[in-house]
KOLGU-4560 file (N, C-alpha, C; in nm, 3 decimals, padded with zeros to 5 digits):
<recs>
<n_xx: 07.060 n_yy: -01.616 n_zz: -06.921 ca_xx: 07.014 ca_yy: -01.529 ca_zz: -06.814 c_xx: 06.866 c_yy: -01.553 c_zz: -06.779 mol: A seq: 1 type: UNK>
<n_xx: 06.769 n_yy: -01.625 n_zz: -06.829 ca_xx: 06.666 ca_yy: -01.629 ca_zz: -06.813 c_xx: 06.670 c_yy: -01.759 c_zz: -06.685 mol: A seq: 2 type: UNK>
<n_xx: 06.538 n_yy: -01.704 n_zz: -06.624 ca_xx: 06.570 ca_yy: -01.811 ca_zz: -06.511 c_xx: 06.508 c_yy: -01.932 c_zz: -06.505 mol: A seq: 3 type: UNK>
<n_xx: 06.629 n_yy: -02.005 n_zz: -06.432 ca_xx: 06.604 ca_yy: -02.146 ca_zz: -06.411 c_xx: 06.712 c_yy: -02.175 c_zz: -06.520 mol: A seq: 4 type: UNK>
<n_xx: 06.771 n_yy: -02.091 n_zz: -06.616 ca_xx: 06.846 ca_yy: -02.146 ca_zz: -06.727 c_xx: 06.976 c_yy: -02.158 c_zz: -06.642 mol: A seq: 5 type: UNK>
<n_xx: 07.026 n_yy: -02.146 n_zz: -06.558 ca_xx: 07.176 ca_yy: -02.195 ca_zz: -06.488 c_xx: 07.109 c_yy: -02.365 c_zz: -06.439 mol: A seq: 6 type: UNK>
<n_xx: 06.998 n_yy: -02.337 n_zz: -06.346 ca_xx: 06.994 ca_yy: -02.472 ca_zz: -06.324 c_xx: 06.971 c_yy: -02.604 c_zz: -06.405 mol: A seq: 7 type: UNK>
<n_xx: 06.875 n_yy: -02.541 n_zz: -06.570 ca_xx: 06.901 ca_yy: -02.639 ca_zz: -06.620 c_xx: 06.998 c_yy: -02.676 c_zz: -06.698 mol: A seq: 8 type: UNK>
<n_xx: 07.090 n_yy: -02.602 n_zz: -06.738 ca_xx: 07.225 ca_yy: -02.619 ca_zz: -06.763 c_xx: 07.291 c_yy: -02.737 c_zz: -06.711 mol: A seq: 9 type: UNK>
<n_xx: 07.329 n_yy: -02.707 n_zz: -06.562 ca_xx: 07.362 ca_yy: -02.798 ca_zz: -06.464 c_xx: 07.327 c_yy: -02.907 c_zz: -06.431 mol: A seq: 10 type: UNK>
<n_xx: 07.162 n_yy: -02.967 n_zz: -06.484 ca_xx: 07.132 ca_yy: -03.080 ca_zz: -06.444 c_xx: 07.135 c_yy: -03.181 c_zz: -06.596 mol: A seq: 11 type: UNK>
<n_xx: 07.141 n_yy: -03.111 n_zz: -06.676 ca_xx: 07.192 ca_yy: -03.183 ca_zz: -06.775 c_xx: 07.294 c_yy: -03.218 c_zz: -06.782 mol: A seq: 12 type: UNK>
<n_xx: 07.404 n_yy: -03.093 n_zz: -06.761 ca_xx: 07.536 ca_yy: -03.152 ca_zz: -06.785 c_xx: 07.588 c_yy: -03.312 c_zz: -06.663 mol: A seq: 13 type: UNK>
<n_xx: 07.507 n_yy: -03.251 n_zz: -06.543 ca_xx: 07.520 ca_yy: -03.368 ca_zz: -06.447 c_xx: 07.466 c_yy: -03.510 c_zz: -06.496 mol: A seq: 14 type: UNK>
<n_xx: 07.363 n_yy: -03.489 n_zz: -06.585 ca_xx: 07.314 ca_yy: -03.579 ca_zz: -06.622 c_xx: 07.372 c_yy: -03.707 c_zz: -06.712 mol: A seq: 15 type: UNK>
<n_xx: 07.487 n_yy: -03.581 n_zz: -06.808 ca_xx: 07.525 ca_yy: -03.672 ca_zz: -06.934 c_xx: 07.684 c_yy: -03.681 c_zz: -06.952 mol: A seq: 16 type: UNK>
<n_xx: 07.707 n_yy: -03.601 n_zz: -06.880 ca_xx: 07.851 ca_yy: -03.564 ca_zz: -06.908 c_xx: 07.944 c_yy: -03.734 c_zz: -06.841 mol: A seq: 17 type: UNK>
<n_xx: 08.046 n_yy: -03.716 n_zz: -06.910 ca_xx: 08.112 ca_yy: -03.849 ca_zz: -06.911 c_xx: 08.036 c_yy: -03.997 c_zz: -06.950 mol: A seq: 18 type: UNK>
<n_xx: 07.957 n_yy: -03.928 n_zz: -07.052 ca_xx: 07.831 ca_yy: -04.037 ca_zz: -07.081 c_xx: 07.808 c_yy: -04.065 c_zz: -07.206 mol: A seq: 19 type: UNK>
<n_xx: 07.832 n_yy: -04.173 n_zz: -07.283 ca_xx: 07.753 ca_yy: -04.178 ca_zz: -07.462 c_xx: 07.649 c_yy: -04.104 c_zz: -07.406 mol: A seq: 20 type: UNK>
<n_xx: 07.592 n_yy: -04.062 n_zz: -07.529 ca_xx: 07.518 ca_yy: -04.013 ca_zz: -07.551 c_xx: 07.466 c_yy: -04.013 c_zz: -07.731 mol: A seq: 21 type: UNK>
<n_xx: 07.302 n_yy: -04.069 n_zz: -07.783 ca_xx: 07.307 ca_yy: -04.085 ca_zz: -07.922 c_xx: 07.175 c_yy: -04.018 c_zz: -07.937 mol: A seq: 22 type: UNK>
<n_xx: 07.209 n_yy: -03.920 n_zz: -08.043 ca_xx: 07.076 ca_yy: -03.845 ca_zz: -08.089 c_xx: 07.070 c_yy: -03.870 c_zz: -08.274 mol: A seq: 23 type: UNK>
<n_xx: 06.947 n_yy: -03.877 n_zz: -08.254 ca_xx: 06.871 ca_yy: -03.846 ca_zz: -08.346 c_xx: 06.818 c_yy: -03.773 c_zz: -08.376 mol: A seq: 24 type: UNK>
<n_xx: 06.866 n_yy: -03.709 n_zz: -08.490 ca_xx: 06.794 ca_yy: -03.565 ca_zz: -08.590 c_xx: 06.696 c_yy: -03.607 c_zz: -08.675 mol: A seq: 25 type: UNK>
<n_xx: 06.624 n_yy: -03.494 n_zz: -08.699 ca_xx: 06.518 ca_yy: -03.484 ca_zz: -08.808 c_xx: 06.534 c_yy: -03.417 c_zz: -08.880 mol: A seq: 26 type: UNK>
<n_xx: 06.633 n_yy: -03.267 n_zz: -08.912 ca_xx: 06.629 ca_yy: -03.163 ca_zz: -08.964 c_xx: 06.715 c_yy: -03.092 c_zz: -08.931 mol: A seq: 27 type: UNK>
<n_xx: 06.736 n_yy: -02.995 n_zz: -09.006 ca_xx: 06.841 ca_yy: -02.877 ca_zz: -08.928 c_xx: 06.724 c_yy: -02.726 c_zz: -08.968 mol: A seq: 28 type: UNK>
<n_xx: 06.752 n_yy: -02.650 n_zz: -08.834 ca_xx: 06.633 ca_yy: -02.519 ca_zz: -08.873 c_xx: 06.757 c_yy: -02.436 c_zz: -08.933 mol: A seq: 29 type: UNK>
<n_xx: 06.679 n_yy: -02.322 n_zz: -08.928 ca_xx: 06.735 ca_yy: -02.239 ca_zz: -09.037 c_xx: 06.817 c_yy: -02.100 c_zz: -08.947 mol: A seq: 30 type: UNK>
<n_xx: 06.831 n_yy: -02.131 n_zz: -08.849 ca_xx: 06.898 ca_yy: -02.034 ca_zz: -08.740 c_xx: 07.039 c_yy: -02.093 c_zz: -08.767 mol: A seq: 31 type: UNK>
<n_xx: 07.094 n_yy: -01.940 n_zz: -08.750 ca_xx: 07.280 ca_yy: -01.998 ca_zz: -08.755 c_xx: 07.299 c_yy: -01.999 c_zz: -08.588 mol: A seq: 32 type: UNK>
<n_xx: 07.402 n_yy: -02.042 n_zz: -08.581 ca_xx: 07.481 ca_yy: -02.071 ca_zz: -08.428 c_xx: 07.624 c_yy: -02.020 c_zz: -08.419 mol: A seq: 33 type: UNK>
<n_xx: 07.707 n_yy: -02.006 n_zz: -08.325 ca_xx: 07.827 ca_yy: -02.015 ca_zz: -08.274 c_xx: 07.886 c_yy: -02.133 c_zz: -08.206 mol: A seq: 34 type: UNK>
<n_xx: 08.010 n_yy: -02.161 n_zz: -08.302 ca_xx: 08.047 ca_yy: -02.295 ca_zz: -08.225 c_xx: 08.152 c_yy: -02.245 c_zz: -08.113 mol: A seq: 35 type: UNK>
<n_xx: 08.209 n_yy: -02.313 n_zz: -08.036 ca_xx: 08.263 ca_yy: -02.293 ca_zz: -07.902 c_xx: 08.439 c_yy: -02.203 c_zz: -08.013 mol: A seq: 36 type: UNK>
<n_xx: 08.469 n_yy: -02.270 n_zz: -08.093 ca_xx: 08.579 ca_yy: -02.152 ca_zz: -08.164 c_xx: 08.495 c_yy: -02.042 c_zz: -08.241 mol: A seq: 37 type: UNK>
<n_xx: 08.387 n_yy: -01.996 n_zz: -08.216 ca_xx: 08.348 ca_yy: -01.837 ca_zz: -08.231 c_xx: 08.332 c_yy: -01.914 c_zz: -08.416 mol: A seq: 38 type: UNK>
<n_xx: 08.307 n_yy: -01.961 n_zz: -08.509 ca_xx: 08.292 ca_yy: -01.988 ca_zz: -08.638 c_xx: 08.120 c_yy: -01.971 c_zz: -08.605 mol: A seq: 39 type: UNK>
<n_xx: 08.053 n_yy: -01.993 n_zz: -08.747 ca_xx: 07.923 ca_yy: -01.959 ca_zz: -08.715 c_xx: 07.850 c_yy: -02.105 c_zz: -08.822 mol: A seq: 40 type: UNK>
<n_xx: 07.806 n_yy: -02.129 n_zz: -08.812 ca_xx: 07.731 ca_yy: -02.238 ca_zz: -08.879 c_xx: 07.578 c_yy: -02.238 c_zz: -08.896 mol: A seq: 41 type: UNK>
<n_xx: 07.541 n_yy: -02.297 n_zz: -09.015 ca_xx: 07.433 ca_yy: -02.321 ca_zz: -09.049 c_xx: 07.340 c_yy: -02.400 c_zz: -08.978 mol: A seq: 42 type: UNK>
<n_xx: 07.232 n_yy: -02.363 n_zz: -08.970 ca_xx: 07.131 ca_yy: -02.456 ca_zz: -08.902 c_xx: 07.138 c_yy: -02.545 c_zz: -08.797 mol: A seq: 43 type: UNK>
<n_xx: 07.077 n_yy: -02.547 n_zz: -08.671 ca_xx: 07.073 ca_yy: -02.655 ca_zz: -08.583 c_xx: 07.040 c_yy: -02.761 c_zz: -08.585 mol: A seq: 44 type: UNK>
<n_xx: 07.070 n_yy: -02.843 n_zz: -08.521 ca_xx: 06.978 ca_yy: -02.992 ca_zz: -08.562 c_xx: 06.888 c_yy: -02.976 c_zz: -08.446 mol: A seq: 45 type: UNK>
<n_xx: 06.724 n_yy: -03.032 n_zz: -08.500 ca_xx: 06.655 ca_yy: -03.099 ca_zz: -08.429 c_xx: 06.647 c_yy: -03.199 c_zz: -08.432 mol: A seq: 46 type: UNK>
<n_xx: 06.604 n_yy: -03.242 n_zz: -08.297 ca_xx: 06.569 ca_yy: -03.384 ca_zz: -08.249 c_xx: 06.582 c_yy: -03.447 c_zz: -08.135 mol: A seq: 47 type: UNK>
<n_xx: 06.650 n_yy: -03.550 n_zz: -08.129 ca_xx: 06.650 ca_yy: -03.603 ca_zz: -07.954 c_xx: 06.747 c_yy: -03.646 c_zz: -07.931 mol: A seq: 48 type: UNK>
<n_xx: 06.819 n_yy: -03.599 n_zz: -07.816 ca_xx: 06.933 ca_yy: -03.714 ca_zz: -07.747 c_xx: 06.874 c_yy: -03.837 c_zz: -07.654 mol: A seq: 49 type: UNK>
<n_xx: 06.924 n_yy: -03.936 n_zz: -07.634 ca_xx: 06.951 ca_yy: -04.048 ca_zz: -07.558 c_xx: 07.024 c_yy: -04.100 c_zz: -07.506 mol: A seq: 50 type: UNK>
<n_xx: 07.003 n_yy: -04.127 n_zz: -07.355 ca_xx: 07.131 ca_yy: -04.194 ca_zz: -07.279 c_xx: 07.097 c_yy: -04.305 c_zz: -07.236 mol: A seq: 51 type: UNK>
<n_xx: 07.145 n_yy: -04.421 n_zz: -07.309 ca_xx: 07.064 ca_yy: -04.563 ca_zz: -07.342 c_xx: 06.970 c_yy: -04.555 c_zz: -07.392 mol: A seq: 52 type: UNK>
<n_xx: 06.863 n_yy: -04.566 n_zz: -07.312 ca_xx: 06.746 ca_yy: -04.597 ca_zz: -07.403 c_xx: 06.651 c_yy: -04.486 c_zz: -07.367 mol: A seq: 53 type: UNK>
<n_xx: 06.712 n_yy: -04.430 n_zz: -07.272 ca_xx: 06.608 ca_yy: -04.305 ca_zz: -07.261 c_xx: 06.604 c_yy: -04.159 c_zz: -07.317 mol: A seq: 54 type: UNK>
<n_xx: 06.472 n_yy: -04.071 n_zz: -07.297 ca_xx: 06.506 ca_yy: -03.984 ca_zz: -07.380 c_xx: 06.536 c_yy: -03.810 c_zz: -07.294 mol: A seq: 55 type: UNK>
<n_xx: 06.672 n_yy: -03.810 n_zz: -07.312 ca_xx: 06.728 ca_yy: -03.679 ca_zz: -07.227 c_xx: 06.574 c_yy: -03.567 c_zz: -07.244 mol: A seq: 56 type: UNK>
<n_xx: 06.545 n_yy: -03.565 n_zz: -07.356 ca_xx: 06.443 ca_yy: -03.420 ca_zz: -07.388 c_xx: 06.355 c_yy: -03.460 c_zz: -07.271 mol: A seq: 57 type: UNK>
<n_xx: 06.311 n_yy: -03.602 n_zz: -07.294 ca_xx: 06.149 ca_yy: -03.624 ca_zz: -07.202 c_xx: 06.186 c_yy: -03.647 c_zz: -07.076 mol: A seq: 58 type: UNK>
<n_xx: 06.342 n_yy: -03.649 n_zz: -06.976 ca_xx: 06.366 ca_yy: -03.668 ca_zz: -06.858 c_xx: 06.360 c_yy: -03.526 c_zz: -06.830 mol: A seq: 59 type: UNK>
<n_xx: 06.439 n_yy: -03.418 n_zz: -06.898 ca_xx: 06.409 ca_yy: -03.284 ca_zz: -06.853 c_xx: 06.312 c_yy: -03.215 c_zz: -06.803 mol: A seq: 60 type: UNK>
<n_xx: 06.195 n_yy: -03.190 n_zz: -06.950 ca_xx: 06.133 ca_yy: -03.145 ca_zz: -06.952 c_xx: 06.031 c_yy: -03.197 c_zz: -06.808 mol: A seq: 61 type: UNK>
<n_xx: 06.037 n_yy: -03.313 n_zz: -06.773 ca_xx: 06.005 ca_yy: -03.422 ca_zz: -06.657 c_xx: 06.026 c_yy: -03.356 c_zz: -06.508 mol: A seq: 62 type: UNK>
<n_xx: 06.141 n_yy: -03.314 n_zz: -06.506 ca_xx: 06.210 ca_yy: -03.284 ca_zz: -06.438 c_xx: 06.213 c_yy: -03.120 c_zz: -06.409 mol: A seq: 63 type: UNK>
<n_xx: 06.158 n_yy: -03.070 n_zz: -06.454 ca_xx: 06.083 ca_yy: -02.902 ca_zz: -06.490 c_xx: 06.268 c_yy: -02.827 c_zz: -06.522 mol: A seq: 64 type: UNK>
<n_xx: 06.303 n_yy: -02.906 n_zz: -06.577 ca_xx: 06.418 ca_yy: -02.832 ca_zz: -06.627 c_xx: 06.445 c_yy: -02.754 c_zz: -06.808 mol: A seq: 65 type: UNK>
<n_xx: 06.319 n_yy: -02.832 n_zz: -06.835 ca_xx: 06.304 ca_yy: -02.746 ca_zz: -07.006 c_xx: 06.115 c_yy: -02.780 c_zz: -07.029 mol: A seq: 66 type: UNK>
<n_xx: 06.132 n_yy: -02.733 n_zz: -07.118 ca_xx: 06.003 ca_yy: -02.670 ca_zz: -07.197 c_xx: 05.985 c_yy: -02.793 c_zz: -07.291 mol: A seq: 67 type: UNK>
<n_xx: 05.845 n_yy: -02.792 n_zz: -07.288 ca_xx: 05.821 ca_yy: -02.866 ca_zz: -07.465 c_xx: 05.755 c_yy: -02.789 c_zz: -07.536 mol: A seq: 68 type: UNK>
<n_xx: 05.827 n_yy: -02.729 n_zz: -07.622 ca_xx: 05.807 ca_yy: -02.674 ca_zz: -07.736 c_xx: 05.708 c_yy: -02.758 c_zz: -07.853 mol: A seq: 69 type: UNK>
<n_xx: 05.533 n_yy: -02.721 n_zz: -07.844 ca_xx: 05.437 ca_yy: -02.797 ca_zz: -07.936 c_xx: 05.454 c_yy: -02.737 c_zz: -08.034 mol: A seq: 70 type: UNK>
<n_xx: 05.523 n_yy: -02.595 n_zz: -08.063 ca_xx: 05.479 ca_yy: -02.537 ca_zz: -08.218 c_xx: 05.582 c_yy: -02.606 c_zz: -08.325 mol: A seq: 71 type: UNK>
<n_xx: 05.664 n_yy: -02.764 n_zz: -08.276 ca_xx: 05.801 ca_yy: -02.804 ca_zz: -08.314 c_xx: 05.711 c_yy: -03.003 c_zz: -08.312 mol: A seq: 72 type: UNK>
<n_xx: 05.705 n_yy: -02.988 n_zz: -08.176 ca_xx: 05.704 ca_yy: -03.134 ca_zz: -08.137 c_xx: 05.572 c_yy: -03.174 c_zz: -08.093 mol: A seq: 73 type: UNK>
<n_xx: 05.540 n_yy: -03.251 n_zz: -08.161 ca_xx: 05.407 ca_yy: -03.334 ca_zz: -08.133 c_xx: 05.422 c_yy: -03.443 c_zz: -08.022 mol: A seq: 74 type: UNK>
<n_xx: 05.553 n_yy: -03.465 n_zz: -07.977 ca_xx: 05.556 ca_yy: -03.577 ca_zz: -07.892 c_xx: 05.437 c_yy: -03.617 c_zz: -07.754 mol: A seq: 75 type: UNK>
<n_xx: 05.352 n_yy: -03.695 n_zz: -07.711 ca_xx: 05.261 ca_yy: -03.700 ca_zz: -07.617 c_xx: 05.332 c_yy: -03.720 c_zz: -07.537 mol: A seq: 76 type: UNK>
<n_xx: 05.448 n_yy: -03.819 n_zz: -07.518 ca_xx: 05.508 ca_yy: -03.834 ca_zz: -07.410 c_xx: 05.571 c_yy: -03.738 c_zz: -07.309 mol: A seq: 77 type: UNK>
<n_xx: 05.618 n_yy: -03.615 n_zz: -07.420 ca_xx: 05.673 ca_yy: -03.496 ca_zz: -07.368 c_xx: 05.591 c_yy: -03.370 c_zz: -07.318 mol: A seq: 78 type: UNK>
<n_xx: 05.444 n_yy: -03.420 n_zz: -07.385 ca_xx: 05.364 ca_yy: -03.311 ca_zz: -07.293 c_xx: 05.271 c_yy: -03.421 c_zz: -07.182 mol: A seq: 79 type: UNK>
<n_xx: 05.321 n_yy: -03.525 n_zz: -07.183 ca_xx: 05.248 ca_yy: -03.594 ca_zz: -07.026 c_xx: 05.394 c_yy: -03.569 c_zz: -06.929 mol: A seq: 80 type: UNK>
<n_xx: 05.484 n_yy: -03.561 n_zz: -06.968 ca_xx: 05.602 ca_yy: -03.510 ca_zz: -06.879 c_xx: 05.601 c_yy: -03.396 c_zz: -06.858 mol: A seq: 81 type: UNK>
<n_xx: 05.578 n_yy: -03.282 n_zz: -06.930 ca_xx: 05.557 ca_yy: -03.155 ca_zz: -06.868 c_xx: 05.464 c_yy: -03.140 c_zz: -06.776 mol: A seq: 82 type: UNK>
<n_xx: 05.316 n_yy: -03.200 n_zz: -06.805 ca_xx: 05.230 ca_yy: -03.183 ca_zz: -06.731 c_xx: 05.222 c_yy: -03.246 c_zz: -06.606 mol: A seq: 83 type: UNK>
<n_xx: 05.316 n_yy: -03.328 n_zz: -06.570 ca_xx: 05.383 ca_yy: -03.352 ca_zz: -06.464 c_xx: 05.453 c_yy: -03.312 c_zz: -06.371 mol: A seq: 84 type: UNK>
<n_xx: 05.509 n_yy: -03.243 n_zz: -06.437 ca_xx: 05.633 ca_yy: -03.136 ca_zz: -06.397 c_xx: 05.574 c_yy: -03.005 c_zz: -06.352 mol: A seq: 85 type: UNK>
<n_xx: 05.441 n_yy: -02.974 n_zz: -06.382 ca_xx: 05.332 ca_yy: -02.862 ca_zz: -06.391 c_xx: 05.301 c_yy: -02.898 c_zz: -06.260 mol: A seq: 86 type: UNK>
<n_xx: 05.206 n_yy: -03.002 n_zz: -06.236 ca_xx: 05.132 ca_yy: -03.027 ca_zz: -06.153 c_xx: 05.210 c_yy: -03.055 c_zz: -06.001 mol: A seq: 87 type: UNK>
<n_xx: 05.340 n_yy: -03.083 n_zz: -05.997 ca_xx: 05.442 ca_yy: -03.149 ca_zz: -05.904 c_xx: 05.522 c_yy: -02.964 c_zz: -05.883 mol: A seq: 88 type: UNK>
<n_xx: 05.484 n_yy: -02.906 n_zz: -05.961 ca_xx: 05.587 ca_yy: -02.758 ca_zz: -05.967 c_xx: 05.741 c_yy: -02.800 c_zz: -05.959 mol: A seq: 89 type: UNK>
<n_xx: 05.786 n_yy: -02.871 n_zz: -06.045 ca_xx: 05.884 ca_yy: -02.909 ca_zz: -06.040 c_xx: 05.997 c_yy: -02.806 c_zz: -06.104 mol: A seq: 90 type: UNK>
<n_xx: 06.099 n_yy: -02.792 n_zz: -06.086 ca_xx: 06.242 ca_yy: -02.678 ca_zz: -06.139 c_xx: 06.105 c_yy: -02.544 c_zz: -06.161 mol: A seq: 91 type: UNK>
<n_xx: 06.148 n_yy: -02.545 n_zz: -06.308 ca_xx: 06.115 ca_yy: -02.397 ca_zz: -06.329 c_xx: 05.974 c_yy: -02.396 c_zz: -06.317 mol: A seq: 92 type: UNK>
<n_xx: 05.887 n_yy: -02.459 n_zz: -06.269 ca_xx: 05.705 ca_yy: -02.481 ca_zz: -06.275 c_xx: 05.743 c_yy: -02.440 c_zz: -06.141 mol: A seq: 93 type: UNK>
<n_xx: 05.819 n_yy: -02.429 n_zz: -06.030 ca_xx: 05.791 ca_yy: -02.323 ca_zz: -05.919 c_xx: 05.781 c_yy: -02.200 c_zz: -05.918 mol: A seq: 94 type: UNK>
<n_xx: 05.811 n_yy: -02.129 n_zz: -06.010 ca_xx: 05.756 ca_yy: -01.985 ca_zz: -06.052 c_xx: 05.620 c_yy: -01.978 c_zz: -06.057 mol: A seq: 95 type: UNK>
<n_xx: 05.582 n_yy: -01.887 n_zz: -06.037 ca_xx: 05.471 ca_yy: -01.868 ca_zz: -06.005 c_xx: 05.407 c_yy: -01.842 c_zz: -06.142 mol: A seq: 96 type: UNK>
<n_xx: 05.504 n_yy: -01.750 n_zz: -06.222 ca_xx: 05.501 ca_yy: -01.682 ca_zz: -06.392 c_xx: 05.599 c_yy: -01.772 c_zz: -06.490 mol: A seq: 97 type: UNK>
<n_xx: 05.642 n_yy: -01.911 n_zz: -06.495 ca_xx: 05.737 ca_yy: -01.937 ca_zz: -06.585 c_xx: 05.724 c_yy: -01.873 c_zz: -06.711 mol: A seq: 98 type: UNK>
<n_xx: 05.800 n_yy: -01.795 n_zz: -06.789 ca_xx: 05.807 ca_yy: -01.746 ca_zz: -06.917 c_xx: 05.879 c_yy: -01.861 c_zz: -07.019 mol: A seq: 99 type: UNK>
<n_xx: 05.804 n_yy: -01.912 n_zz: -07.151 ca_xx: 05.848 ca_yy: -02.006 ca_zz: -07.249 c_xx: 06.015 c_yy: -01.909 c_zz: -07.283 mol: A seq: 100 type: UNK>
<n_xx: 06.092 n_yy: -01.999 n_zz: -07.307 ca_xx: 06.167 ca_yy: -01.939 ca_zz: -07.376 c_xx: 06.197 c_yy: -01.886 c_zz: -07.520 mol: A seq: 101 type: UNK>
<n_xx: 06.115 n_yy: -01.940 n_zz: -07.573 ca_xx: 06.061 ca_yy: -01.866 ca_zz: -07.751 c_xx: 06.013 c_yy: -01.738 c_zz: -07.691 mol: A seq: 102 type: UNK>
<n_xx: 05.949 n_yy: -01.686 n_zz: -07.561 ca_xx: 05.920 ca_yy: -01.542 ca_zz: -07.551 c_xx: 05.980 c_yy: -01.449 c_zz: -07.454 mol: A seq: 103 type: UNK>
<n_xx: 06.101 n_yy: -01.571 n_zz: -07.387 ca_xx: 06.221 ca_yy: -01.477 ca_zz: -07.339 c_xx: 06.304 c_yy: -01.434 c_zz: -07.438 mol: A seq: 104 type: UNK>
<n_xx: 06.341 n_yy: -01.474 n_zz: -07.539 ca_xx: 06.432 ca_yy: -01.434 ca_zz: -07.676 c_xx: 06.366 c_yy: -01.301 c_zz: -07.718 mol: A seq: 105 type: UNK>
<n_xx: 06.275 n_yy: -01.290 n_zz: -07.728 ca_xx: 06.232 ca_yy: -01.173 ca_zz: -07.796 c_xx: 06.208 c_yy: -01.048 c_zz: -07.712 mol: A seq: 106 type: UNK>
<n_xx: 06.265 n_yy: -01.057 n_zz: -07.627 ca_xx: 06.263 ca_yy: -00.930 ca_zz: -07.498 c_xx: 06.359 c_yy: -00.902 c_zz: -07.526 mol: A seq: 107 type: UNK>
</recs>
């Protein structure tokens, strides 16, 4: 429900769907999940997907369709893509107020 979250939904799935796709984890956090049969599981994985050689996180976030999360990811590449995405007001950087989503959860 938070906004811009339908559209970036949508441009991912447009993005990858009917597509390899290969990620690489680093970790699993410590949040449980719901899998699509309602079971609940341990920890998420972090890390990155790729479609070939590129990196889905850093086309998004590029693309003002997600966030880069620094209190996680040190990546430079992903905050010269946000700040791109900033400066261009791209997807959700047309708000005038974008809210991170680490501080839409807690509302």
């Amino acid at each position: 429900s938070q906004p811009f979250g339908k559209e970036s939904t949508e441009i991912l799935r447009n993005m990858i769907i009917d597509k390899q796709v290969t990620v690489y984890w680093l970790k699993k956090d410590r949040f449980d999940w719901k899998t699509t049969d309602h079971k609940t599981k341990n920890g998420r994985i972090i890390g990155g997907v790729f479609l070939e050689k590129e990196s889905v996180n850093r086309k998004l976030v590029e693309m003002g369709a997600a966030w880069h999360y620094t209190a996680f990811s040190k990546d430079q590449t992903i905050k010269v893509a946000q700040d791109y995405a900033k400066e261009n007001e791209f997807g959700l950087w047309g708000d005038k107020n974008p809210t991170p989503p680490w501080k839409w959860r807690k509302k």
